[in-house]
PQR file with spaces between the fields and no chain letter, atoms N, CA, C, O and H, PARSE charges and radii, in Angstrom:
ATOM       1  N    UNK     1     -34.583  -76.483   67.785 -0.4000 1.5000
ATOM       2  CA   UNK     1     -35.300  -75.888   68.876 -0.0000 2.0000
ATOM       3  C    UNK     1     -34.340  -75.346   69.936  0.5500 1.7000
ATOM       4  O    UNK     1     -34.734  -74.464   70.698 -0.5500 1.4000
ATOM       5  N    UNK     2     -33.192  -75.797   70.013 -0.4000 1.5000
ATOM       6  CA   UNK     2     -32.064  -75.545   71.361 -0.0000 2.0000
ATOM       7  C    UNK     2     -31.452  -74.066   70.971  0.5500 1.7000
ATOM       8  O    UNK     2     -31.250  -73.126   71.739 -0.5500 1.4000
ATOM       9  H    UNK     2     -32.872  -76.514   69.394  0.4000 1.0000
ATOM      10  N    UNK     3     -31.167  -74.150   69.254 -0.4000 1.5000
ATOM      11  CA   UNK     3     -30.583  -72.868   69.039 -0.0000 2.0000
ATOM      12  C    UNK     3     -31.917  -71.902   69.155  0.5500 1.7000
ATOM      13  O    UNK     3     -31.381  -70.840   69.471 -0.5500 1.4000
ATOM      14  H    UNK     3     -31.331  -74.914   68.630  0.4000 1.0000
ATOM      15  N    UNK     4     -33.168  -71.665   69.097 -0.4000 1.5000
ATOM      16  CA   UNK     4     -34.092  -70.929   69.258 -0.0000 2.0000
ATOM      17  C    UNK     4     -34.125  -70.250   70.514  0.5500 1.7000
ATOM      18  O    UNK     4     -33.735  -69.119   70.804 -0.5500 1.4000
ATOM      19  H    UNK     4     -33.603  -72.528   68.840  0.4000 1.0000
ATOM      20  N    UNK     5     -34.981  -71.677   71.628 -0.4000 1.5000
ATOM      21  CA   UNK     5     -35.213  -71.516   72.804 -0.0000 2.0000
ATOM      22  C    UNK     5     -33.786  -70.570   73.976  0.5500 1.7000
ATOM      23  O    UNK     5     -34.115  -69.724   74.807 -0.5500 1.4000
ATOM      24  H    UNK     5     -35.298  -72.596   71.392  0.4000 1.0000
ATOM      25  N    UNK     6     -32.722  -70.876   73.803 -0.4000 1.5000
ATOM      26  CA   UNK     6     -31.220  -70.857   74.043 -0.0000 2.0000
ATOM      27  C    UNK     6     -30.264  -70.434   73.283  0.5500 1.7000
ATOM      28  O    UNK     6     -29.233  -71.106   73.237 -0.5500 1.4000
ATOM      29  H    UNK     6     -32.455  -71.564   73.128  0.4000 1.0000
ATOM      30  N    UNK     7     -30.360  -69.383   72.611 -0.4000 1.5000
ATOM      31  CA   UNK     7     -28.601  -69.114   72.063 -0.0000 2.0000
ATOM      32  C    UNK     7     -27.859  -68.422   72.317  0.5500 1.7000
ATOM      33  O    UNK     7     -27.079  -67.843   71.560 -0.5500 1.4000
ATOM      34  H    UNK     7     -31.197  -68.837   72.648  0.4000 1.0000
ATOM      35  N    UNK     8     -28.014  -68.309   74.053 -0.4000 1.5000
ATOM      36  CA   UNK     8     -26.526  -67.898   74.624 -0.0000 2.0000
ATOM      37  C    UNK     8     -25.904  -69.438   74.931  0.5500 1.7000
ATOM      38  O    UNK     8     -24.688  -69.613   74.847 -0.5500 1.4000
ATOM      39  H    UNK     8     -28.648  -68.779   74.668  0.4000 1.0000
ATOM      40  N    UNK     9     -26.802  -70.529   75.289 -0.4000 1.5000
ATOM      41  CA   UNK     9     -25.610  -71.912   75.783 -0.0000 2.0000
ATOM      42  C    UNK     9     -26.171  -72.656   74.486  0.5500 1.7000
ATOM      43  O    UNK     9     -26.642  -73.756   74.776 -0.5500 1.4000
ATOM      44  H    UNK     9     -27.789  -70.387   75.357  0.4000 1.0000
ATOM      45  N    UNK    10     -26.222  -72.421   73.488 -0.4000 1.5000
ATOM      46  CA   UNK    10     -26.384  -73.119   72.566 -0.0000 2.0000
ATOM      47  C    UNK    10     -25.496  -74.443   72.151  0.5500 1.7000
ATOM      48  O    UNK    10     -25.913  -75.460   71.596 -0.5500 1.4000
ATOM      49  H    UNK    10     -25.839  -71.528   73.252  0.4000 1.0000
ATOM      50  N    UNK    11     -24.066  -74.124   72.604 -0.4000 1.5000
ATOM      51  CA   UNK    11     -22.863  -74.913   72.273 -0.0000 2.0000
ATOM      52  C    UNK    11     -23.169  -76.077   73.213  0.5500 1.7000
ATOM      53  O    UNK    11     -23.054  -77.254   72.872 -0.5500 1.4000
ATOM      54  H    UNK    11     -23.727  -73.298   73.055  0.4000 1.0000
ATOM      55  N    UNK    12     -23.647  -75.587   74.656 -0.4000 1.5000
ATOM      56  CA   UNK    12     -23.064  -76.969   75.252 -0.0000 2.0000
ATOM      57  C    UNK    12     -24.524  -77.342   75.327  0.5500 1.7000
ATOM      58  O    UNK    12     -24.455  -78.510   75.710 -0.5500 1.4000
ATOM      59  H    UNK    12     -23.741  -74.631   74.933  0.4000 1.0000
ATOM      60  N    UNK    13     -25.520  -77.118   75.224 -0.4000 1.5000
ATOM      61  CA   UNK    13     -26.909  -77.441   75.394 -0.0000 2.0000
ATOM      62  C    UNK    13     -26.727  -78.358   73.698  0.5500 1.7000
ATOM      63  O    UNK    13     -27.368  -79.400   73.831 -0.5500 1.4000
ATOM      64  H    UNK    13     -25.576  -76.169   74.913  0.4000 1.0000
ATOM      65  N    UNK    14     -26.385  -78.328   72.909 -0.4000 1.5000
ATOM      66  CA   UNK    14     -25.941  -79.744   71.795 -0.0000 2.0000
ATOM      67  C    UNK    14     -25.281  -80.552   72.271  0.5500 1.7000
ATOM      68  O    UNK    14     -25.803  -81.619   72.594 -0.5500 1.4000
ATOM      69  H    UNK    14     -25.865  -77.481   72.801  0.4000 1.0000
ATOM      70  N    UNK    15     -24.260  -80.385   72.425 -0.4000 1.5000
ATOM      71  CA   UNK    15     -23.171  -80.920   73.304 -0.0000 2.0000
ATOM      72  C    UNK    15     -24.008  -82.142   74.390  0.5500 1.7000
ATOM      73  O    UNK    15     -23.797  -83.355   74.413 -0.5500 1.4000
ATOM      74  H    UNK    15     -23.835  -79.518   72.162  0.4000 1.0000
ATOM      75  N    UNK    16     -24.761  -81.535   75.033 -0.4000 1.5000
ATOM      76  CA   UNK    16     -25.807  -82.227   75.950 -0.0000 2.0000
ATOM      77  C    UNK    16     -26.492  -83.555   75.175  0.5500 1.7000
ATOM      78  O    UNK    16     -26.465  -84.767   75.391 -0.5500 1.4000
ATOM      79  H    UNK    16     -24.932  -80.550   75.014  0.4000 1.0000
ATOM      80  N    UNK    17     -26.951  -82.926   74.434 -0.4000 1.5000
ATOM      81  CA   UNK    17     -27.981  -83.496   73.129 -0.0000 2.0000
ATOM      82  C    UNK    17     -27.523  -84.813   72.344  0.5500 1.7000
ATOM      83  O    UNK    17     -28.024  -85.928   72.195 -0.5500 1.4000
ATOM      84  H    UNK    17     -26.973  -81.942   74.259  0.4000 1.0000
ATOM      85  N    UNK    18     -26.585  -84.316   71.995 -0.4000 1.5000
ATOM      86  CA   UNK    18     -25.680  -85.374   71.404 -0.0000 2.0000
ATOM      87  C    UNK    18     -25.081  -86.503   72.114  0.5500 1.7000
ATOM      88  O    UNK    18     -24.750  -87.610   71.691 -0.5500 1.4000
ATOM      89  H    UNK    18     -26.178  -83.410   72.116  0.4000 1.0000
ATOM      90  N    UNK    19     -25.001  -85.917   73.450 -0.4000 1.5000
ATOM      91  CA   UNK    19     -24.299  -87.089   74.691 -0.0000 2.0000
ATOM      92  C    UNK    19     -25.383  -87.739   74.608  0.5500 1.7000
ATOM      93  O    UNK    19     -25.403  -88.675   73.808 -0.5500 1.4000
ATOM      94  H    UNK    19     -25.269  -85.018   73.793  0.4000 1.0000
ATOM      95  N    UNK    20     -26.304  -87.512   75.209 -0.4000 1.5000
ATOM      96  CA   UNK    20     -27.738  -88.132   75.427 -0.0000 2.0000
ATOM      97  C    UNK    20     -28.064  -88.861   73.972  0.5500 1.7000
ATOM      98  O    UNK    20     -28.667  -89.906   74.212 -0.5500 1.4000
ATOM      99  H    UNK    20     -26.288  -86.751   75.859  0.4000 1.0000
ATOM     100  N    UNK    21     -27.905  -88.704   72.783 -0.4000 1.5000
ATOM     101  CA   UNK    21     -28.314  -89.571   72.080 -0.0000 2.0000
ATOM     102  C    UNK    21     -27.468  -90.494   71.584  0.5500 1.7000
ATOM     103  O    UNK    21     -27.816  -91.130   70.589 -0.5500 1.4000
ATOM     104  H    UNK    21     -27.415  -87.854   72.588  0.4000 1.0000
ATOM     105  N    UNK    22     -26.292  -90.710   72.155 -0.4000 1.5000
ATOM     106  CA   UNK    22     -25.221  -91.218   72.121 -0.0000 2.0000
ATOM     107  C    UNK    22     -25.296  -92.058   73.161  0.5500 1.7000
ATOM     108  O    UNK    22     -25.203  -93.212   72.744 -0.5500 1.4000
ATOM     109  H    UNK    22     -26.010  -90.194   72.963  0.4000 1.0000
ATOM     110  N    UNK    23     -25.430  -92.006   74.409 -0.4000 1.5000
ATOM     111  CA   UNK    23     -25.928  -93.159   75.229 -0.0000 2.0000
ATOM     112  C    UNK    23     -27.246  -94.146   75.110  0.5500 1.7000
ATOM     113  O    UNK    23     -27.286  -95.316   75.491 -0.5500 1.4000
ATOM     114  H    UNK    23     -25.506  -91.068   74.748  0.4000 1.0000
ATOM     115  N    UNK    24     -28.358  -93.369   74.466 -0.4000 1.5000
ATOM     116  CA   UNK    24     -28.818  -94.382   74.035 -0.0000 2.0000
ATOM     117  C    UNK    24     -28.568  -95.127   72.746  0.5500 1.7000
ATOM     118  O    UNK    24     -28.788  -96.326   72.575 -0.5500 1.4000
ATOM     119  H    UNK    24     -28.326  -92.419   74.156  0.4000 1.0000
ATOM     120  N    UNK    25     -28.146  -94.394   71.979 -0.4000 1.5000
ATOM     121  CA   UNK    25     -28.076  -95.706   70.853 -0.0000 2.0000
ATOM     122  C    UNK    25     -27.082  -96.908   71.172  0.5500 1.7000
ATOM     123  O    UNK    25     -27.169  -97.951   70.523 -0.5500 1.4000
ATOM     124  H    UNK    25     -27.967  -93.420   72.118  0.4000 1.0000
ATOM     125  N    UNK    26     -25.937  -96.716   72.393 -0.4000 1.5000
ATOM     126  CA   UNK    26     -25.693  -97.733   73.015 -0.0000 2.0000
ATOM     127  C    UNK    26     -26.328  -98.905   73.924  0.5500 1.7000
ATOM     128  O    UNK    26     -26.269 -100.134   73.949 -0.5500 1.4000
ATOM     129  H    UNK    26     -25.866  -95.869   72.921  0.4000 1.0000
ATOM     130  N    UNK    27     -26.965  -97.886   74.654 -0.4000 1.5000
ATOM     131  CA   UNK    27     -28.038  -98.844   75.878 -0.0000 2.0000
ATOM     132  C    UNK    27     -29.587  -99.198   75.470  0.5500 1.7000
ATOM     133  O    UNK    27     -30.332  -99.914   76.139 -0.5500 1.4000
ATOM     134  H    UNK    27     -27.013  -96.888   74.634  0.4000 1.0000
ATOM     135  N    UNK    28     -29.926  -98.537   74.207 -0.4000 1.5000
ATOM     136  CA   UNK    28     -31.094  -99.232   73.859 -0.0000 2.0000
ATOM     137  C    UNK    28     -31.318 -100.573   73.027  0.5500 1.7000
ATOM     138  O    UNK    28     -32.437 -101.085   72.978 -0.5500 1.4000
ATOM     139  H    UNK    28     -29.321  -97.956   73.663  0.4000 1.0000
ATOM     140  N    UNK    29     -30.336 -101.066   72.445 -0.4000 1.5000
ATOM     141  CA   UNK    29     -30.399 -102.402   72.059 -0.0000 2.0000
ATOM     142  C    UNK    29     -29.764 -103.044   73.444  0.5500 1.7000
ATOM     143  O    UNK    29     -30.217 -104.173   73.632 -0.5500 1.4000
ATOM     144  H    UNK    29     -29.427 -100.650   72.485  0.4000 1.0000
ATOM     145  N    UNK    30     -28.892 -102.644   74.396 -0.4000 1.5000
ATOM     146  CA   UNK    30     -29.034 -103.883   75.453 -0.0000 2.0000
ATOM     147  C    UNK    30     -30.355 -103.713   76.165  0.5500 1.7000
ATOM     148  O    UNK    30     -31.062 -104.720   76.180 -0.5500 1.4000
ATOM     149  H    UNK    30     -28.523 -101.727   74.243  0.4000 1.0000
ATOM     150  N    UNK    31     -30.845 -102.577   76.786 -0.4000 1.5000
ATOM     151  CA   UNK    31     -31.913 -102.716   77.552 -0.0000 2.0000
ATOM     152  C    UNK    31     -33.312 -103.303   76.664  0.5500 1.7000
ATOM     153  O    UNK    31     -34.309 -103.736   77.242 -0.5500 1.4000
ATOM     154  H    UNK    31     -30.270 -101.758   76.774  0.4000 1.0000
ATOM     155  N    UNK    32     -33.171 -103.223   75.093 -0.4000 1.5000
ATOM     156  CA   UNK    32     -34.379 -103.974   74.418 -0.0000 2.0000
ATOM     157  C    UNK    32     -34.107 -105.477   74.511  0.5500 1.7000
ATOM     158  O    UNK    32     -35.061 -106.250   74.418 -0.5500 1.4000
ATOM     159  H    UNK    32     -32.362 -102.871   74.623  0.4000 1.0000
ATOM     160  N    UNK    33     -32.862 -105.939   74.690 -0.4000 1.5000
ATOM     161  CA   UNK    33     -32.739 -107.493   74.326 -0.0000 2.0000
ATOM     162  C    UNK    33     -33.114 -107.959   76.154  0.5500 1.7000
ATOM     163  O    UNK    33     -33.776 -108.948   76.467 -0.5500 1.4000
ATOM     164  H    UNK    33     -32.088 -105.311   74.765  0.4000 1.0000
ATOM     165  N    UNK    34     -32.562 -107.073   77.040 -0.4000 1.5000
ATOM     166  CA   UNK    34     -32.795 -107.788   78.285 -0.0000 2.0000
ATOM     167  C    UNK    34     -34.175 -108.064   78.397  0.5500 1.7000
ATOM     168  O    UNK    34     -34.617 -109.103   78.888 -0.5500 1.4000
ATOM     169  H    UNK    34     -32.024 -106.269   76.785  0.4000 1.0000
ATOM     170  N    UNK    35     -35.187 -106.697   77.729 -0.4000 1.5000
ATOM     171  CA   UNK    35     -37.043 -107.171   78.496 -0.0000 2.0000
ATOM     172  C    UNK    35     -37.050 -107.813   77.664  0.5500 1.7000
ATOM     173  O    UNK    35     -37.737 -108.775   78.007 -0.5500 1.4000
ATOM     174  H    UNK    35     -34.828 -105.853   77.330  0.4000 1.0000
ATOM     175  N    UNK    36     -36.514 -108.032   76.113 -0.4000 1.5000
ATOM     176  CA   UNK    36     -36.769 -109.347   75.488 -0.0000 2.0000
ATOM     177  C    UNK    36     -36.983 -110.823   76.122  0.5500 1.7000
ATOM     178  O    UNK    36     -37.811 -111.734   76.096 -0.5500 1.4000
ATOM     179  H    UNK    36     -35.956 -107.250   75.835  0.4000 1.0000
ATOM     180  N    UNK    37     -35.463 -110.436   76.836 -0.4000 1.5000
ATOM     181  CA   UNK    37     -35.464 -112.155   77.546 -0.0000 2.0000
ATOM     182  C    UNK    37     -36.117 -112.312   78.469  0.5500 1.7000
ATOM     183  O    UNK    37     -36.255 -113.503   78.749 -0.5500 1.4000
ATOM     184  H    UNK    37     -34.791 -109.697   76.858  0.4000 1.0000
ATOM     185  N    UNK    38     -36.675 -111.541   79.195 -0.4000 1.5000
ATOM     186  CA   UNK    38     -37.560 -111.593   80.210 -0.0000 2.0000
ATOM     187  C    UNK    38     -39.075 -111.586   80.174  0.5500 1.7000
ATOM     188  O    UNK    38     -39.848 -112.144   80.953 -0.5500 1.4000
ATOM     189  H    UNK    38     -36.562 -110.574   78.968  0.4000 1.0000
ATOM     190  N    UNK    39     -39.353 -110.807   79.067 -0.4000 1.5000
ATOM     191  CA   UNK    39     -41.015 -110.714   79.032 -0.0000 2.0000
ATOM     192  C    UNK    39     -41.464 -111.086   77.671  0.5500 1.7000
ATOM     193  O    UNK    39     -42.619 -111.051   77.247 -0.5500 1.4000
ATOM     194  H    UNK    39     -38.725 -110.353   78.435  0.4000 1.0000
ATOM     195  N    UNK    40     -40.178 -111.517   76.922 -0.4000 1.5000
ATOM     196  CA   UNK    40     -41.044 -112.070   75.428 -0.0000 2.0000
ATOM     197  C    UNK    40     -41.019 -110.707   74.765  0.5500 1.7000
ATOM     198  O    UNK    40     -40.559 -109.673   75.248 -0.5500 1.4000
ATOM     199  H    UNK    40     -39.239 -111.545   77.267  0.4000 1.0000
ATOM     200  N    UNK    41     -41.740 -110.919   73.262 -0.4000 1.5000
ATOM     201  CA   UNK    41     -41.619 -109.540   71.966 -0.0000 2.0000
ATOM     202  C    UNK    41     -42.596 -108.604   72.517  0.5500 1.7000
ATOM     203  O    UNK    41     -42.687 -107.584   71.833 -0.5500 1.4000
ATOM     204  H    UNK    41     -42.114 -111.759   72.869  0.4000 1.0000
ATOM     205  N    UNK    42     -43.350 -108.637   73.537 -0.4000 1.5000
ATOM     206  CA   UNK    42     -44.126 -107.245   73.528 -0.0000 2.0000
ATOM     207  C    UNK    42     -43.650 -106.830   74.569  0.5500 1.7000
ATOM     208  O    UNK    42     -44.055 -105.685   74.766 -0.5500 1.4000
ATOM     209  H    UNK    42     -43.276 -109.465   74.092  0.4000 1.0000
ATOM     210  N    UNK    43     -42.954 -107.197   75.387 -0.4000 1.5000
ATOM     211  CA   UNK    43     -42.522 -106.671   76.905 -0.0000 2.0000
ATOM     212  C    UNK    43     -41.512 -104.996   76.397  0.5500 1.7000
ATOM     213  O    UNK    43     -41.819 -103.937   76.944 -0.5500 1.4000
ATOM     214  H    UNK    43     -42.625 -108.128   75.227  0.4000 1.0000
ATOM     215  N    UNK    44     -40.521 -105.042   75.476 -0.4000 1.5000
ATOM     216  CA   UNK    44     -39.897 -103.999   75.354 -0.0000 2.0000
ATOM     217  C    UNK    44     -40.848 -102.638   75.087  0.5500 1.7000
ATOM     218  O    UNK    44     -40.575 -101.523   75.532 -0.5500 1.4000
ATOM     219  H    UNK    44     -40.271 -105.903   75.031  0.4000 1.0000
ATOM     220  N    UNK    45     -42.018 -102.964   74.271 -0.4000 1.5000
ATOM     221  CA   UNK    45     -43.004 -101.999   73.359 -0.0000 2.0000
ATOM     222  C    UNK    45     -43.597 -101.479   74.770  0.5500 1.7000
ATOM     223  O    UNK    45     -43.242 -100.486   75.406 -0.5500 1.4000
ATOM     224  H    UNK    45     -42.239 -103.870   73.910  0.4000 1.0000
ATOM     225  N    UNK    46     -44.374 -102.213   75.011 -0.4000 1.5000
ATOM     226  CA   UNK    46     -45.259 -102.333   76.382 -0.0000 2.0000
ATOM     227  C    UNK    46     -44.564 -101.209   77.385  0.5500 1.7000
ATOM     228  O    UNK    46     -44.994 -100.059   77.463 -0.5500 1.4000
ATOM     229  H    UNK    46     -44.662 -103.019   74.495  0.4000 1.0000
ATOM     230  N    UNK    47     -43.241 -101.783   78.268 -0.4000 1.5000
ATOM     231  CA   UNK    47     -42.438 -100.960   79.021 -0.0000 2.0000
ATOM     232  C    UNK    47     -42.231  -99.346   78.270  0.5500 1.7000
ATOM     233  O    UNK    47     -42.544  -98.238   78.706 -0.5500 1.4000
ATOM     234  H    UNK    47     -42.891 -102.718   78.204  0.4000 1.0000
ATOM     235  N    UNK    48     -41.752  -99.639   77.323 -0.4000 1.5000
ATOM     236  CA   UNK    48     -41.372  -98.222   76.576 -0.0000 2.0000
ATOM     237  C    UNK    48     -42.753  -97.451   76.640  0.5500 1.7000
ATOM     238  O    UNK    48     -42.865  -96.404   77.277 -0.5500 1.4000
ATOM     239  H    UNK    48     -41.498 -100.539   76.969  0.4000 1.0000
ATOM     240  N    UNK    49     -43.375  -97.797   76.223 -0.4000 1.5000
ATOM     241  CA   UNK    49     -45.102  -97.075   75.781 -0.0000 2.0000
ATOM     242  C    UNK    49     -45.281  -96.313   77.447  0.5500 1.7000
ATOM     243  O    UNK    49     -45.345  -95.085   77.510 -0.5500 1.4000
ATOM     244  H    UNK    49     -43.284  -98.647   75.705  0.4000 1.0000
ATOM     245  N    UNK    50     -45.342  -97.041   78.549 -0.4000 1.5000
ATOM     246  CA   UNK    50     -45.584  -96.866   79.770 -0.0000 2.0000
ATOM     247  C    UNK    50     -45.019  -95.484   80.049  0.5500 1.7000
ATOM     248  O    UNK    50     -45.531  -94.379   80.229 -0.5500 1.4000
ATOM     249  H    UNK    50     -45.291  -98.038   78.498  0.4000 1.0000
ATOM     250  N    UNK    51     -43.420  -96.084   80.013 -0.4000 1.5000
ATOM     251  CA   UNK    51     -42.467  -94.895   80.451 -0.0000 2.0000
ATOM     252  C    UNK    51     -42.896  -93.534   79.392  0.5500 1.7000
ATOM     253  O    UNK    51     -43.146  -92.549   80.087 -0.5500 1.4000
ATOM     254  H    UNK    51     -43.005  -96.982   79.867  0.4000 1.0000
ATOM     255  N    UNK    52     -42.957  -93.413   78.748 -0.4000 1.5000
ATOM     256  CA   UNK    52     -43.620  -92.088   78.128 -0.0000 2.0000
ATOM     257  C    UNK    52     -44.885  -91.901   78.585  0.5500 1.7000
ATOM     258  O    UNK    52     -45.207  -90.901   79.226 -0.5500 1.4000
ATOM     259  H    UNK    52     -42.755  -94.213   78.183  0.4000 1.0000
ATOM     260  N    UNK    53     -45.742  -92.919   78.264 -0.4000 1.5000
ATOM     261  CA   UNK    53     -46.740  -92.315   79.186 -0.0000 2.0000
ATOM     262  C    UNK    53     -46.929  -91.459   80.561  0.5500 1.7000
ATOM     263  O    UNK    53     -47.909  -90.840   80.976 -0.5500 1.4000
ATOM     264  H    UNK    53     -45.481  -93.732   77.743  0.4000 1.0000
ATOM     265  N    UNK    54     -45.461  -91.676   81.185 -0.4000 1.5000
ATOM     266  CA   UNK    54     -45.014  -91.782   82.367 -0.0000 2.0000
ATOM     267  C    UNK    54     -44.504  -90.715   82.392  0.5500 1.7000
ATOM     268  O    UNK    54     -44.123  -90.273   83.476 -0.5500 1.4000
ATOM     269  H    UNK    54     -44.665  -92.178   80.848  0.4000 1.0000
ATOM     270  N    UNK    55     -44.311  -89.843   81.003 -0.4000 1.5000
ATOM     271  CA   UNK    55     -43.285  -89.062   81.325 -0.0000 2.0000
ATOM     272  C    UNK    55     -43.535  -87.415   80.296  0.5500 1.7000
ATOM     273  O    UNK    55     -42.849  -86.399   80.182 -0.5500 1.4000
ATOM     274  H    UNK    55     -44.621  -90.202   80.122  0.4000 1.0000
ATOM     275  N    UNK    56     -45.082  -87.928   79.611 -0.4000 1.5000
ATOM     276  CA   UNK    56     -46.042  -86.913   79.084 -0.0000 2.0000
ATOM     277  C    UNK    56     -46.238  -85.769   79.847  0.5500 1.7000
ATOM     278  O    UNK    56     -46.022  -84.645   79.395 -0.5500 1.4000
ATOM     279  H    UNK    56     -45.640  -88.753   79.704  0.4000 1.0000
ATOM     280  N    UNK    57     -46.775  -86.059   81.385 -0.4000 1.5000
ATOM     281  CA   UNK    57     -47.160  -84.563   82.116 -0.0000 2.0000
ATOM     282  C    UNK    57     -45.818  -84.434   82.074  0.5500 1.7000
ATOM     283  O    UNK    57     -45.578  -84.026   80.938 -0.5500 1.4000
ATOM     284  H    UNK    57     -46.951  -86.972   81.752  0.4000 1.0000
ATOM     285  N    UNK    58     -44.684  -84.566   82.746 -0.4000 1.5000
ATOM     286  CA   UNK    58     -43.250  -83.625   82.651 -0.0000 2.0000
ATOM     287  C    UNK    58     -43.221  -82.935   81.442  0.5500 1.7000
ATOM     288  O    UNK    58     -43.486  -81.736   81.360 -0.5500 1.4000
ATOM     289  H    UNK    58     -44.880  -84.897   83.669  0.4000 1.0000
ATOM     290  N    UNK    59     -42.926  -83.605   80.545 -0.4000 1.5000
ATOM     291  CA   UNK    59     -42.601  -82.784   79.306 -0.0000 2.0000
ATOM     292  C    UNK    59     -43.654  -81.364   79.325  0.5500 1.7000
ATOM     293  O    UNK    59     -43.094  -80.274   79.440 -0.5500 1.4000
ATOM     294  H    UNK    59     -42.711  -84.580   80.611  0.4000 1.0000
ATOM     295  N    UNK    60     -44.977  -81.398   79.226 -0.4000 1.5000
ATOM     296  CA   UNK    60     -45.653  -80.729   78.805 -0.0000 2.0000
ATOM     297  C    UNK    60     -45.389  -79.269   79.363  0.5500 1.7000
ATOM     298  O    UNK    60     -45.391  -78.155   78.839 -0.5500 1.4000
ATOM     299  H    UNK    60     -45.432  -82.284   79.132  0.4000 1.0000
ATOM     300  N    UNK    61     -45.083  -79.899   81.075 -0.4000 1.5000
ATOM     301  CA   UNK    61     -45.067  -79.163   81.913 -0.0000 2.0000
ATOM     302  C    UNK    61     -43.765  -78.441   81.537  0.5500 1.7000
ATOM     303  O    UNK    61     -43.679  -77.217   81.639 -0.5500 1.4000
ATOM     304  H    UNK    61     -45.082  -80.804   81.501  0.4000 1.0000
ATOM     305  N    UNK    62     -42.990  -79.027   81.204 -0.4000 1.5000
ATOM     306  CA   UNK    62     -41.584  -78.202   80.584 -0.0000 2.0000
ATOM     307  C    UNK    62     -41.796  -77.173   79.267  0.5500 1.7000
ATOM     308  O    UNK    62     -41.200  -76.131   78.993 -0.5500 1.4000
ATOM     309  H    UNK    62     -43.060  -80.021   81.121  0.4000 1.0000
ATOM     310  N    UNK    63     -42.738  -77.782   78.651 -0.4000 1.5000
ATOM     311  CA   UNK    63     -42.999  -77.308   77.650 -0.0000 2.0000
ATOM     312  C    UNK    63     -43.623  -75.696   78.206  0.5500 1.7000
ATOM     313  O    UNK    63     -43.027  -74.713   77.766 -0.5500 1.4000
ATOM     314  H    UNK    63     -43.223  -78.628   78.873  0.4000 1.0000
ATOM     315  N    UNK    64     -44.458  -75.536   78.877 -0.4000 1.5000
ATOM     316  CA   UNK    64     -45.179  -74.669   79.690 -0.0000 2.0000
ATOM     317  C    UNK    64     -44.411  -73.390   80.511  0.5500 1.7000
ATOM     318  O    UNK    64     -44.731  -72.203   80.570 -0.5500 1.4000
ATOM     319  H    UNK    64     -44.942  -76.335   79.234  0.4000 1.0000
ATOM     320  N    UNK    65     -43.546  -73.942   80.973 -0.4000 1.5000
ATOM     321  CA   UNK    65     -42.591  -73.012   81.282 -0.0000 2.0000
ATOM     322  C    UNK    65     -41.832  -72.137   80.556  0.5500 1.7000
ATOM     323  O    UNK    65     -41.671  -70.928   80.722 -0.5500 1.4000
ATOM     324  H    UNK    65     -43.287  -74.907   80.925  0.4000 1.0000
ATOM     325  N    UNK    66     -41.266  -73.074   79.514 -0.4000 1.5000
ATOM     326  CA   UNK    66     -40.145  -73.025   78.727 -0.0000 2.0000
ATOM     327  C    UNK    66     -40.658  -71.544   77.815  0.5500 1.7000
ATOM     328  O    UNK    66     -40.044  -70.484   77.699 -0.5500 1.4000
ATOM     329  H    UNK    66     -41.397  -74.056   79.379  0.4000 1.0000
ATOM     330  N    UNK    67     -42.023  -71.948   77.240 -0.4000 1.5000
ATOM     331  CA   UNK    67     -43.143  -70.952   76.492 -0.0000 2.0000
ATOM     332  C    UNK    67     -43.325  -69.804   77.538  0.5500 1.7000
ATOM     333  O    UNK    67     -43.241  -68.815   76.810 -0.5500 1.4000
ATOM     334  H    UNK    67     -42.522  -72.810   77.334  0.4000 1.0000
ATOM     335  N    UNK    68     -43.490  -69.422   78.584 -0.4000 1.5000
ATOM     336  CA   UNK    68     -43.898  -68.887   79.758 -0.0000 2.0000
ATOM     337  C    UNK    68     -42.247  -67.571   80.001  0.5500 1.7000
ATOM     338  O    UNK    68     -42.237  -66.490   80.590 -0.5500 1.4000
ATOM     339  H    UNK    68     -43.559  -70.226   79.175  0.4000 1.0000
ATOM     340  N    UNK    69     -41.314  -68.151   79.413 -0.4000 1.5000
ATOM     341  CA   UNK    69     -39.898  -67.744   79.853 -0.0000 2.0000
ATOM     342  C    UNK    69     -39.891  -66.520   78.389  0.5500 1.7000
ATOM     343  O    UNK    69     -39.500  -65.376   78.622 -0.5500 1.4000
ATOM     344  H    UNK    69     -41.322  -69.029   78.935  0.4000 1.0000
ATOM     345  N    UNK    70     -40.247  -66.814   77.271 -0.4000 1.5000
ATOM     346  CA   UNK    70     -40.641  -65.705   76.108 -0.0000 2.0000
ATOM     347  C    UNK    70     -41.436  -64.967   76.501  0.5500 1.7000
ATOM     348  O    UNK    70     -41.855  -64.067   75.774 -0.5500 1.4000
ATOM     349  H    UNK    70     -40.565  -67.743   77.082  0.4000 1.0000
């Protein structure tokens, strides 16, 4: 989708991509074991579920633009 939407910054808009999924596959097993210890096996699901929920209108709204810019 990055080379579509973008392929004049295609290079560093991966570049981006890759950082970002590179920090989490570090920080998501610590931040899953911490609500572990704190809220028990559904606390990580629960929190996570929220935060997207949380974070549905942004996207869409990005989405909206992004479509709007073609």
């Amino acid at each position: 989708m990055i080379t579509s939407y973008f392929p004049d910054d295609k290079q560093k808009l991966i570049g981006i991509l890759e950082a970002g999924i590179g920090v989490g596959i570090l920080t998501g097993p610590m931040l899953g074991a911490l609500l572990y210890e704190f809220g028990g096996y559904s606390c990580p699901f629960w929190t996570l579920g929220f935060a997207f929920l949380l974070m549905f209108p942004l996207i869409s709204m990005m989405q909206r633009l992004i479509d709007n810019t073609e």
